[in-house]
C-alpha positions as CSV (number, residue, x, y, z in Angstrom):
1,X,10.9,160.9,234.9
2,X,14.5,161.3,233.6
3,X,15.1,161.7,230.2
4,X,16.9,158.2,230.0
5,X,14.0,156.8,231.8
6,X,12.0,157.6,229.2
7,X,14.0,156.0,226.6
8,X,14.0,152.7,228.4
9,X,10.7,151.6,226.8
10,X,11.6,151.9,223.5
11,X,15.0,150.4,224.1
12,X,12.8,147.5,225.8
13,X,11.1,146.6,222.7
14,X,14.2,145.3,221.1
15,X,15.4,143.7,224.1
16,X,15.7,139.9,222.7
17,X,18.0,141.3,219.9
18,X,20.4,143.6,222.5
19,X,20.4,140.1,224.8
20,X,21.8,137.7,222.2
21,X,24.2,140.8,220.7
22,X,25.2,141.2,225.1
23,X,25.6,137.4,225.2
24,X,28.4,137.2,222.2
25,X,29.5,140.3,223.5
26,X,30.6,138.5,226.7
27,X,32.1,135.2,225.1
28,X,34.3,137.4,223.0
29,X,35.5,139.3,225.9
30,X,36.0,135.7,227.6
31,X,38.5,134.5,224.9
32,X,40.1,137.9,224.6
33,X,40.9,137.4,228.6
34,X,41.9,133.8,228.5
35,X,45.0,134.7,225.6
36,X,47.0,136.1,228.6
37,X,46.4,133.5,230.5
38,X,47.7,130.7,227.9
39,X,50.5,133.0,227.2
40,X,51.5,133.3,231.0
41,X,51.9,129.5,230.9
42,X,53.9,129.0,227.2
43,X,56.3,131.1,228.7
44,X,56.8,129.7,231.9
45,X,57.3,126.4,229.9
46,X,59.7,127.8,228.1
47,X,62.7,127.8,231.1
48,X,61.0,123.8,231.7
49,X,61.4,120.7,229.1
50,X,59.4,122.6,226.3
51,X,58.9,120.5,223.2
52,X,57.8,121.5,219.7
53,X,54.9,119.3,220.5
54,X,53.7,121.6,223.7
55,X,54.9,125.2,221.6
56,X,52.4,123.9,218.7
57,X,49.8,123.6,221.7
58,X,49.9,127.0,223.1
59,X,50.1,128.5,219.1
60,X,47.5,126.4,218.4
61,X,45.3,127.7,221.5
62,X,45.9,131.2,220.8
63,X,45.1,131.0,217.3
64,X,41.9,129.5,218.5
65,X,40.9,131.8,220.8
66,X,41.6,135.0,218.3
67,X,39.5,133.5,215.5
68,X,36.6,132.1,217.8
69,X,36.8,135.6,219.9
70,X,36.6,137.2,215.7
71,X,33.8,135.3,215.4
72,X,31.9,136.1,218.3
73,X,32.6,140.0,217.6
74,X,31.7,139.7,214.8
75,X,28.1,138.6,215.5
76,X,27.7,141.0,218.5
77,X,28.6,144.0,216.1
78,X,25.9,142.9,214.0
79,X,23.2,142.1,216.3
80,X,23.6,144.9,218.7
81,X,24.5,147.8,215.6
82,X,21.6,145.8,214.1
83,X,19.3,146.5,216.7
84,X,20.2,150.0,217.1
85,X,19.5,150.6,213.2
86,X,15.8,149.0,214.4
87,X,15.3,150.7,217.3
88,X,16.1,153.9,215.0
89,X,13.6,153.1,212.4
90,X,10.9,152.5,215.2
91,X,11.9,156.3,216.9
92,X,11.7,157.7,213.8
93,X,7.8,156.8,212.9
94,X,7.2,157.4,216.3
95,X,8.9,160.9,216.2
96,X,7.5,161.7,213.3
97,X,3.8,160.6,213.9
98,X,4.2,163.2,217.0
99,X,5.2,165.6,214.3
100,X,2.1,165.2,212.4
101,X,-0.4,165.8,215.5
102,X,1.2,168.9,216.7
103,X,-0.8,172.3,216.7
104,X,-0.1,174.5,213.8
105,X,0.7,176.9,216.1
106,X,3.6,174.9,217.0
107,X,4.8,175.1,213.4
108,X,4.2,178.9,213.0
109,X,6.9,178.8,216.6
110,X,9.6,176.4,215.1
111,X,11.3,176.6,212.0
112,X,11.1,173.5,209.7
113,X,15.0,173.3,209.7
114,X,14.8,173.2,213.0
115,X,12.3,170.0,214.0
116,X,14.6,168.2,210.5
117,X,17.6,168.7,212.3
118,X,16.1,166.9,215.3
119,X,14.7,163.8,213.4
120,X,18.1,163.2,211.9
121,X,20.9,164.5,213.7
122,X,19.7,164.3,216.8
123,X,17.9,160.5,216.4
124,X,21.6,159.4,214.7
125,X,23.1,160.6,217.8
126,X,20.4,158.7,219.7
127,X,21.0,155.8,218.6
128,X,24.8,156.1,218.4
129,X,24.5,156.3,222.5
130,X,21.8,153.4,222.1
131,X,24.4,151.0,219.7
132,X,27.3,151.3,220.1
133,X,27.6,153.1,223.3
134,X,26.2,150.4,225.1
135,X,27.8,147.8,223.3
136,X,31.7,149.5,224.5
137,X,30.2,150.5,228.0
138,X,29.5,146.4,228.7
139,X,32.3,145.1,226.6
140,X,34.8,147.8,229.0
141,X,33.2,147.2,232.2
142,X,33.3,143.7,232.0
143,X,37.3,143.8,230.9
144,X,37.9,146.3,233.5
145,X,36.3,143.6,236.2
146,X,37.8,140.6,234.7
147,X,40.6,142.3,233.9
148,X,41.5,143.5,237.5
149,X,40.3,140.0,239.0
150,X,43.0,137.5,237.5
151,X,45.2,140.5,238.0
152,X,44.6,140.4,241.8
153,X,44.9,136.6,241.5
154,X,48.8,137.0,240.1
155,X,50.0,139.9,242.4
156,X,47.6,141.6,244.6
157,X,50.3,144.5,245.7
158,X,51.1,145.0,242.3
159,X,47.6,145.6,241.4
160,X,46.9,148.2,243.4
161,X,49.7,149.9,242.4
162,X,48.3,149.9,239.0
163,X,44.8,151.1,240.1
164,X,46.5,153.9,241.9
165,X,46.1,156.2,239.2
166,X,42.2,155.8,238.8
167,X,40.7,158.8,240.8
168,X,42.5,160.7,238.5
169,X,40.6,158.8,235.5
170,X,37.1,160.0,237.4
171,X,38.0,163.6,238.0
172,X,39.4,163.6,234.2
173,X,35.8,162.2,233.5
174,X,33.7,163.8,235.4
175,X,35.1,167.7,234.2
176,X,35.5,166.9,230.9
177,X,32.2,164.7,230.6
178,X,30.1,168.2,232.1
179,X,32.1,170.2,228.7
180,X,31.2,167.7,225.7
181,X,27.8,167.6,227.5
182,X,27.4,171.2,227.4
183,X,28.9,171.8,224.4
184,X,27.3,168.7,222.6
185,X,24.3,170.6,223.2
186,X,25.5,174.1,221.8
187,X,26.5,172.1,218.4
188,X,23.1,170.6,217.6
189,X,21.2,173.8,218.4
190,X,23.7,175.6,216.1
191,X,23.1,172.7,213.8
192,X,19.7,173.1,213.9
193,X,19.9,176.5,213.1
194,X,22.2,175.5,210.0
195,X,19.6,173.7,208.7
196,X,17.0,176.0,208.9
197,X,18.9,178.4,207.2
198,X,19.2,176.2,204.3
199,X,15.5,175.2,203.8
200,X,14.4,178.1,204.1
201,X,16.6,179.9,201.2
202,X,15.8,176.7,199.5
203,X,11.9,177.0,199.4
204,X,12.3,180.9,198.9
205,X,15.0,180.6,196.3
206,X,12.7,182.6,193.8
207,X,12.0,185.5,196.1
208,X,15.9,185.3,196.9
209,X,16.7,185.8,193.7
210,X,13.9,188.3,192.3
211,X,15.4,190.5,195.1
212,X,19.1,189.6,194.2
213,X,20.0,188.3,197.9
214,X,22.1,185.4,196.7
215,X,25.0,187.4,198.0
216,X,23.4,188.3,201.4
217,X,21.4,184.4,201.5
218,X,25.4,183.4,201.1
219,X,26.8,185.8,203.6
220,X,24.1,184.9,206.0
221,X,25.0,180.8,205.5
222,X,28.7,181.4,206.1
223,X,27.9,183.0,209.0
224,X,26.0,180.5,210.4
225,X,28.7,177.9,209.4
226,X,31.3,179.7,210.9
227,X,29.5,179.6,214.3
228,X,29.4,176.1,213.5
229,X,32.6,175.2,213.0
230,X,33.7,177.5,216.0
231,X,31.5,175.3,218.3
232,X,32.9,172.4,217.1
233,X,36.8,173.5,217.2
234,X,35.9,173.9,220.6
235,X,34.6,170.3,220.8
236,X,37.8,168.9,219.2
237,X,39.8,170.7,221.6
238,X,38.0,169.1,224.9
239,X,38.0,166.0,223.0
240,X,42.1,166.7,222.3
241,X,42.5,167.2,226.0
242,X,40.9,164.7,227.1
243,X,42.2,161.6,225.2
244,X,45.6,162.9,226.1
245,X,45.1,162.9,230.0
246,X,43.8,159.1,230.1
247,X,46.7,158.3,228.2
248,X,49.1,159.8,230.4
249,X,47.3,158.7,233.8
250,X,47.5,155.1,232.1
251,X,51.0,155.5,231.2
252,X,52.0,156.6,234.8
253,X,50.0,153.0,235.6
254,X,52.2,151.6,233.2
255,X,55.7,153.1,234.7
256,X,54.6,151.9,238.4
257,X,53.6,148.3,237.6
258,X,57.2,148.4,235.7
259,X,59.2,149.7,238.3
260,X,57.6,147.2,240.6
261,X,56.8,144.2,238.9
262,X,60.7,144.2,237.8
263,X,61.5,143.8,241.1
264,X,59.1,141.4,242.4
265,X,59.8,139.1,239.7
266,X,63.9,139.2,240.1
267,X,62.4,138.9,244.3
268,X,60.8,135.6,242.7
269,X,57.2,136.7,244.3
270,X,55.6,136.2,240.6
271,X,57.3,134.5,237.4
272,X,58.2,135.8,234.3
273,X,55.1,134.3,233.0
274,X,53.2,135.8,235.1
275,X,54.8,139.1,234.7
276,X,53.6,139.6,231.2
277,X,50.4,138.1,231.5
278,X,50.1,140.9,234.1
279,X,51.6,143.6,231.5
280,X,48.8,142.1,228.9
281,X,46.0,142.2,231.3
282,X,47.2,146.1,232.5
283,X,47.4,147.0,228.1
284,X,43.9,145.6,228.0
285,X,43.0,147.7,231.1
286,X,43.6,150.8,229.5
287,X,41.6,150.4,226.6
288,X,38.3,150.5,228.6
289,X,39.6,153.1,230.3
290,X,40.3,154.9,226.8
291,X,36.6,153.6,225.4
292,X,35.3,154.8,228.8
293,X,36.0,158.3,227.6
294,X,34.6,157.9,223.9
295,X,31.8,156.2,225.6
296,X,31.2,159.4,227.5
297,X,31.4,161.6,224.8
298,X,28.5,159.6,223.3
299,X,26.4,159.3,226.0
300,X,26.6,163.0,226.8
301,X,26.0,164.1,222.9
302,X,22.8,161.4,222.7
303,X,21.1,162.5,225.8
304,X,21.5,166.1,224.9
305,X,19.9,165.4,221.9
306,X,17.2,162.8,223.7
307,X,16.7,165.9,225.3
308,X,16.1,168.1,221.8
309,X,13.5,165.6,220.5
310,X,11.6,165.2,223.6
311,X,11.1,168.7,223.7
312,X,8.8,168.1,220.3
313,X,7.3,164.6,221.9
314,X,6.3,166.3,224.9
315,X,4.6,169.2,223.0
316,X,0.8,169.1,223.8
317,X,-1.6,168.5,220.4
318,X,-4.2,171.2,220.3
319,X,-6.6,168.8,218.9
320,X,-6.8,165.6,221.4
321,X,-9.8,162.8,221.7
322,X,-10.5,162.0,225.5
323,X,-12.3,158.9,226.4
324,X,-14.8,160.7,228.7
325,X,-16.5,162.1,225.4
326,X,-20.1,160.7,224.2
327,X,-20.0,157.6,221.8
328,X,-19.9,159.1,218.8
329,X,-23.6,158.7,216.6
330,X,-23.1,155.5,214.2
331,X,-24.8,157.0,211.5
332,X,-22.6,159.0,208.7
333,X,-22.1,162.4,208.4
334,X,-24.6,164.4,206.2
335,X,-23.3,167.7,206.4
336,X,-25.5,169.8,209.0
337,X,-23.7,172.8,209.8
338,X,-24.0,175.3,212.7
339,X,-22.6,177.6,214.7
340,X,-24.3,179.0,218.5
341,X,-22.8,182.1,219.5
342,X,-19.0,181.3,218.7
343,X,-16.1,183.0,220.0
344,X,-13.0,182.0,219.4
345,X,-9.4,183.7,220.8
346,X,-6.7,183.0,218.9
347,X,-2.7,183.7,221.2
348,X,-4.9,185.8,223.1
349,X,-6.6,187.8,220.9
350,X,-10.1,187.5,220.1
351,X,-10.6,186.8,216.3
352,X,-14.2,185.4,216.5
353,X,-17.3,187.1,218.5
354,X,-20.5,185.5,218.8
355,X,-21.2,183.7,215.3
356,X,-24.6,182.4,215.3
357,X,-25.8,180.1,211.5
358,X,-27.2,177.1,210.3
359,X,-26.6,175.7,206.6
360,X,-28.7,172.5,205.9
361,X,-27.3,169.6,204.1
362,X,-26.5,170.3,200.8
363,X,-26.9,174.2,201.3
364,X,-23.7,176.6,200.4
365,X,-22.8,179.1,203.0
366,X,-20.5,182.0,202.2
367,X,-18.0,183.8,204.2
368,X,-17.1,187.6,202.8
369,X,-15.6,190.4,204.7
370,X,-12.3,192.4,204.5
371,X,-8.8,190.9,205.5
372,X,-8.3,190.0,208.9
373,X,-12.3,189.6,209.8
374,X,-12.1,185.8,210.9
375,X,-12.8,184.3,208.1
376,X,-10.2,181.4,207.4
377,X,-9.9,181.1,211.1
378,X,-14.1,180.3,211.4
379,X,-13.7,177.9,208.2
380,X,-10.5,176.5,210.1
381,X,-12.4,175.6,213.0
382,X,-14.7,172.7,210.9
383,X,-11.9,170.2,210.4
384,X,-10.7,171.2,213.7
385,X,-7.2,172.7,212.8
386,X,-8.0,174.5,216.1
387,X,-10.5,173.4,218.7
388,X,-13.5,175.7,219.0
389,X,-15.2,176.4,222.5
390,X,-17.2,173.4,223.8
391,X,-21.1,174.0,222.4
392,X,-20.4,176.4,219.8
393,X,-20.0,174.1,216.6
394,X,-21.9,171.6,215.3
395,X,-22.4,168.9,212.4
396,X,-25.3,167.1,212.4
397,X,-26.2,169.0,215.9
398,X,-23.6,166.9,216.9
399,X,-20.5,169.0,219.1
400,X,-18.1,168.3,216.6
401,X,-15.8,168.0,219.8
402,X,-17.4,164.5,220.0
403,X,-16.6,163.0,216.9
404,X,-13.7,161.2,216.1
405,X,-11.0,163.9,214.4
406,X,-10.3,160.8,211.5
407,X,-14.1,160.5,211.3
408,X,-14.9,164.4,210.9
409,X,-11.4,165.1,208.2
410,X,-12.9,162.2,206.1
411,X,-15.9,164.0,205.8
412,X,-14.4,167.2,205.3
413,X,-13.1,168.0,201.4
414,X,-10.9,171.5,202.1
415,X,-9.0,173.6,199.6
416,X,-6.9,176.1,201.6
417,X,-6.3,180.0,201.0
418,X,-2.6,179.0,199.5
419,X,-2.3,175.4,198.4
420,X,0.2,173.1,198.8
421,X,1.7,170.4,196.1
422,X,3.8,167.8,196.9
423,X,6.7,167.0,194.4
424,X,5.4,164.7,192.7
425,X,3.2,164.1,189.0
426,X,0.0,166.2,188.9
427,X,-2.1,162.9,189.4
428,X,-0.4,161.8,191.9
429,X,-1.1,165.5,194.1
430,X,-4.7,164.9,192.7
431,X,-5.1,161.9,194.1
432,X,-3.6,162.3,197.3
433,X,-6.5,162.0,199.6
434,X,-8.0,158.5,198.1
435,X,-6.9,155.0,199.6
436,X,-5.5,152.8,197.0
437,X,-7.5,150.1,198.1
438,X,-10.8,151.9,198.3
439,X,-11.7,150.0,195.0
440,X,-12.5,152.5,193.0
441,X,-11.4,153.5,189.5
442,X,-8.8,156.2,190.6
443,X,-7.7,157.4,186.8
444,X,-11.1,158.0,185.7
445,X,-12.2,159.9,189.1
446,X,-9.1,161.9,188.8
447,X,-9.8,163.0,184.6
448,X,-13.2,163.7,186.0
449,X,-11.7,166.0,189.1
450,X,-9.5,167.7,187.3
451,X,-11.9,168.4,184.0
452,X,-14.2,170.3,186.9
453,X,-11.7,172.3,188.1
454,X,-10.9,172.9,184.5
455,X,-7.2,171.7,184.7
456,X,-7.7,169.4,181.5
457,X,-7.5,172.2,179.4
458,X,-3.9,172.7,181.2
459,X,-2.6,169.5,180.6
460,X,-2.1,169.3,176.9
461,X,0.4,172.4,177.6
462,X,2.1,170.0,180.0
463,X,5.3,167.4,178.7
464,X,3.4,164.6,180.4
465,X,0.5,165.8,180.7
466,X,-1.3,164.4,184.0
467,X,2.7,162.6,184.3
468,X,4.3,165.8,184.4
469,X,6.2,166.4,188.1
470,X,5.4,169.8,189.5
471,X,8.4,170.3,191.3
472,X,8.9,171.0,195.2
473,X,5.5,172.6,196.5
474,X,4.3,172.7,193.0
475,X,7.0,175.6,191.3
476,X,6.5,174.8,187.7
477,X,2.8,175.5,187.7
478,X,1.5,179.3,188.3
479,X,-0.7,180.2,191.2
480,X,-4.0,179.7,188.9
481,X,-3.3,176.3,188.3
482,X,-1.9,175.0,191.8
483,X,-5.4,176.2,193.4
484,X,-7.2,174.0,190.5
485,X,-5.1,170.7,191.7
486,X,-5.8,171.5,195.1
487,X,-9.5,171.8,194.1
488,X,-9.5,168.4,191.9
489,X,-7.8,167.0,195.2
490,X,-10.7,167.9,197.1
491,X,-13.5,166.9,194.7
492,X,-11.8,163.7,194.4
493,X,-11.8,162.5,198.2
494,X,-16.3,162.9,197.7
495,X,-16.4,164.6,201.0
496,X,-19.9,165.4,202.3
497,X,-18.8,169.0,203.7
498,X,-16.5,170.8,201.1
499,X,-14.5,173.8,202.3
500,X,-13.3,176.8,199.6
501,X,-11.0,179.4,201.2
502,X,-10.5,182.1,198.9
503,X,-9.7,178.8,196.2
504,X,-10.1,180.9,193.1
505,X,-8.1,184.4,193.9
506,X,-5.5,183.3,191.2
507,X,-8.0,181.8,188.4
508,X,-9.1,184.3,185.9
509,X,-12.6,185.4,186.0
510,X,-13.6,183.5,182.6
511,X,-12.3,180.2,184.0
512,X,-13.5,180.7,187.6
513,X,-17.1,181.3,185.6
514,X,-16.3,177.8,184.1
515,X,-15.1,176.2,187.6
516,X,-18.1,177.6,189.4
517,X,-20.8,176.3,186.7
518,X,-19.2,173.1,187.0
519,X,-19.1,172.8,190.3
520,X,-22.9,173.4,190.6
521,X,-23.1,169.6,190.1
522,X,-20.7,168.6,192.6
523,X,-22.1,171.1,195.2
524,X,-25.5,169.7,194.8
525,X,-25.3,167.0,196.9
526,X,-22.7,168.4,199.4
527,X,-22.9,171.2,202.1
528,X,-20.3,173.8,201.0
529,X,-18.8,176.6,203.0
530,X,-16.8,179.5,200.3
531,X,-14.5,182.0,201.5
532,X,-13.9,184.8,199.0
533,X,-13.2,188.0,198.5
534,X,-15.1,187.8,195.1
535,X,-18.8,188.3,194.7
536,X,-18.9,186.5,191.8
537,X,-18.2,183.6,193.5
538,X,-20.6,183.9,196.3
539,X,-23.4,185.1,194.8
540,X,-25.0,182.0,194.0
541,X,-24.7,180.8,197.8
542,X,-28.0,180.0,199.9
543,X,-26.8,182.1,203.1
544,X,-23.9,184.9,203.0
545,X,-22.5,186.2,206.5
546,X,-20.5,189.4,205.8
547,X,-17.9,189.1,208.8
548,X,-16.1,192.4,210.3
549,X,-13.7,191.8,213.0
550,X,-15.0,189.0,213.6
551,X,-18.5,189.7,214.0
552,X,-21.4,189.1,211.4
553,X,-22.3,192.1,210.7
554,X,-24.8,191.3,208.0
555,X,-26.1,188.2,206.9
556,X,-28.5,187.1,203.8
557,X,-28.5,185.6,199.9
558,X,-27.5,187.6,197.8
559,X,-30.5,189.6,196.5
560,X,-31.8,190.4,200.2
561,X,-28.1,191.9,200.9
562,X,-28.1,194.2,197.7
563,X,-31.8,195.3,199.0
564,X,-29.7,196.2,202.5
565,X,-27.3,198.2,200.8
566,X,-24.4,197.8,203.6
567,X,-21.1,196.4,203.4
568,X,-21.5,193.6,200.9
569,X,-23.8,195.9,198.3
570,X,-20.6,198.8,198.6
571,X,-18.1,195.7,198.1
572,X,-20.2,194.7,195.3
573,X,-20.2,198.1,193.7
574,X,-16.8,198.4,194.0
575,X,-16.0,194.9,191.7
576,X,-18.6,195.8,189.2
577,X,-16.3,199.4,188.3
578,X,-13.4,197.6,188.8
579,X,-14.6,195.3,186.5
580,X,-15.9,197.7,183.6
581,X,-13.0,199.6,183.8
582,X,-10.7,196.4,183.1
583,X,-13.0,196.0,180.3
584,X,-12.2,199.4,179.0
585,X,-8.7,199.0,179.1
């Protein structure tokens, strides 16, 4: 299917707005061809008895017909630039609810600049080719038909003459049209690139300038901007070109139907009347021929960039729900765990190798193991960031591949390795995952969250206290106290399964001792799965699997692993003289 094919059905939806905008679109062309027409026969009158009586008439009628055509252009600006505004809005949600089921894969592969280009430049030129695009390409088409019909009614010979010059206006077209498309295309990419450039020494704008790179971050933007401009210079000048050239072929229309009409009229084949109302109808003629062009340009610059945002819609979800899955079991979700012999490749390259474990509800499994042994990628797998292998992971000894994805995430609480905060107040990041209509008492759910992650002793230190705005992805707070909103925002949701990876790296060991006594509570009733690096915080856990590129390579609580005196005992070790000699110091 052709890319405008496939923008028919959301055009389609608005199609009762773009009819009545199309209707008043045509009346006001109507009137604007019928003012030649009355002035073709005031001034025929005028070598006849004209009276003041029949010179009031025709002013009178052409007054009219300008304010009624107003009028009527009026309302189809409004409906049809209306409609395009509203066809807009509806892309948008739908572009951006693609957005939100795409693979995070696909984010690691595009910038972010990159896919907010597209869902604003691109859309705007969209719906510029949707609007008012459409709305000059019927208004033109019609004059142009009209326009040449009641001019073949007055002089037939005289009108081809005039039309002579046409196949000129179609080569002019057809080049020109190939270049903006082409080059249409090179803008936005560039554009796109622009962007991306700017969020990104945006969201690093610390690291920029604890390295002193404002110089080489500005350098780097110029550059970029220069390209930018270059690309559209050379825009301009097609654009410059080929404005020009449909002037000039219309012009040499012009000269022709001069030369002859002259001479038919003094002939006495058509009147003076006539004669102008000809002149009028050929000036109208050329500005669809005129709009034809600009029309061009906006078609060619909205399907290129049609083309740019169905690149993301077309992008394949890694997580997808097909209707040839089992009903999912009615009952809710209490938090069974396990995995049968897992493997898992991740690009190509195996991260997971046969995982075998089974925590009970309410149990706490633990995940330890150097950097880069699978981990995040095995806790990753639960909530189904990534699909696991058919038969390897189960809740409830359900395939979690058969239940619902909203169904499984609502069970899931997850803190991940580096949090993420919105800009917004500190409650309102808390409370992120809860419905406000879920009727229950929000504030005192999130003082009770947050005084378990121990982020109440925090917020007297804060100017608003639970009020206070963070800043963009939390940059007022320190790295301790983002993973503790992040945690409070998982407590808060009262998932069955709850999901630590690595959430306490940046707390201090007194106040992760706090946390983790606290949490005892909250855990009780919930299956937890911990990723840490930290024995401290695992040790308490009913099974430990100590992963090694990507294979268990012990397993355990924490007193049989000691007795085992592998990996997790020398890790162990390690932490407790790390730890005395801190104490030293």
């Amino acid at each position: 299917m052709s890319p405008f094919a496939r923008l028919v059905p959301h055009v389609l939806r608005f199609r009762r707005q773009f009819a009545l905008g199309l209707l008043c679109l045509v009346l006001t062309t109507t009137l604007s061809l019928l003012g030649p027409w009355v002035l073709r026969y005031a001034i025929d009158d005028l070598t006849a008895d004209v009276t003041r009586g029949t010179l009031g008439l025709y002013a009178g009628l052409l007054l009219g017909l300008a304010v009624v055509g107003g009028v009527f252009r009026f309302l189809a600006r409004r409906i049809i630039v209306g409609a395009s505004r509203d066809f807009e809005y509806d892309l948008r949600n739908a572009f951006f609810a693609r957005v939100q089921r795409l693979p995070l894969a696909y984010f690691h592969a595009h910038r972010t600049g990159d896919l907010m280009s597209r869902a604003t430049n691109d859309l705007n030129a969209v719906r510029m080719m949707v609007g008012p695009a459409m709305m000059y390409m019927a208004s033109t088409a019609m004059m142009f038909v009209v326009s040449v019909a009641l001019m073949l009614s007055i002089d037939p010979v005289l009108t081809l003459v005039a039309l002579l010059p046409l196949p000129l206006v179609s080569v002019a077209v057809k080049t020109f049209g190939s270049a903006i498309y082409r080059q249409s295309e090179r803008i936005q990419a560039q554009l796109a690139t622009l962007s991306a450039v700017v969020q990104e020494s945006l969201a690093g704008v610390r690291v920029v300038r604890a390295y002193c790179r404002e110089a080489v971050e500005t350098e780097r933007f110029r550059r970029e901007n220069l390209e930018y401009l270059e690309r559209n210079a050379v825009l301009i000048r097609l654009q410059a070109l080929f404005y020009p050239t449909l002037a000039f072929i219309l012009g040499l229309a012009g000269l022709l139907v001069l030369w002859l009409g002259a001479r038919h009229v003094i002939e006495g084949r058509i009147t003076v009347g006539q004669f102008v109302a000809f002149n009028a109808y050929l000036v109208m003629l050329s500005w669809p021929m005129i709009a034809f062009g600009f029309v061009t340009n906006l078609f060619q610059r909205g399907l290129a960039s049609w083309k740019r945002m169905l690149d993301v819609m077309d992008a394949e979800p890694a997580v997808r729900e097909t209707p040839d899955r089992p009903v999912t079991p009615s009952h809710p979700i209490r938090g069974r765990i396990e995995f049968r012999d897992l493997s898992f490749a991740y690009n190509g390259r195996l991260v997971l190798e046969g995982v075998s474990a089974r925590v009970e509800p309410g149990q706490t499994l633990a995940l330890v193991g150097p950097t880069g042994s699978g981990k995040s990628t095995l806790l990753s797998l639960l909530p189904r960031l990534f699909d696991p292998p058919r038969g390897t992971v189960f809740i409830d000894d359900v395939d979690i591949l058969d239940l619902p994805v909203s169904t499984l995430r609502r069970a899931i609480g997850m803190v991940p390795q580096e949090p993420f905060l919105f800009s917004d107040t500190i409650a309102k990041n808390v409370l992120f995952g809860v419905d406000g209509d879920s009727g229950r008492d929000s504030a005192r759910l999130a003082d009770e969250a947050m005084a378990i992650a121990r982020l109440d002793k925090d917020l007297a230190g804060f100017p608003d206290g639970a009020e206070t705005v963070v800043g963009e992805r939390g940059v007022t707070l320190s790295g301790g106290q983002k993973q503790r909103v992040a945690l409070a925002r998982a407590i808060i949701a009262d998932p069955r399964i709850l999901l630590l990876d690595d959430a306490l790296s940046a707390v201090d060991a007194y106040t992760e001792d706090e946390i983790l006594t606290r949490l005892q509570a909250v855990m009780r009733g919930r299956t937890s799965v911990i990723v840490s690096h930290r024995i401290s915080t695992v040790r308490r856990a009913d099974l430990i699997l100590v992963l090694d590129h990507g294979r268990v390579v012990e397993r355990g609580t924490h007193d049989a692993l000691l007795t085992q005196d592998g990996m997790y005992a020398g890790l162990y070790r390690k932490q407790l003289l790390e730890q005395a000699l801190e104490e030293r110091v």
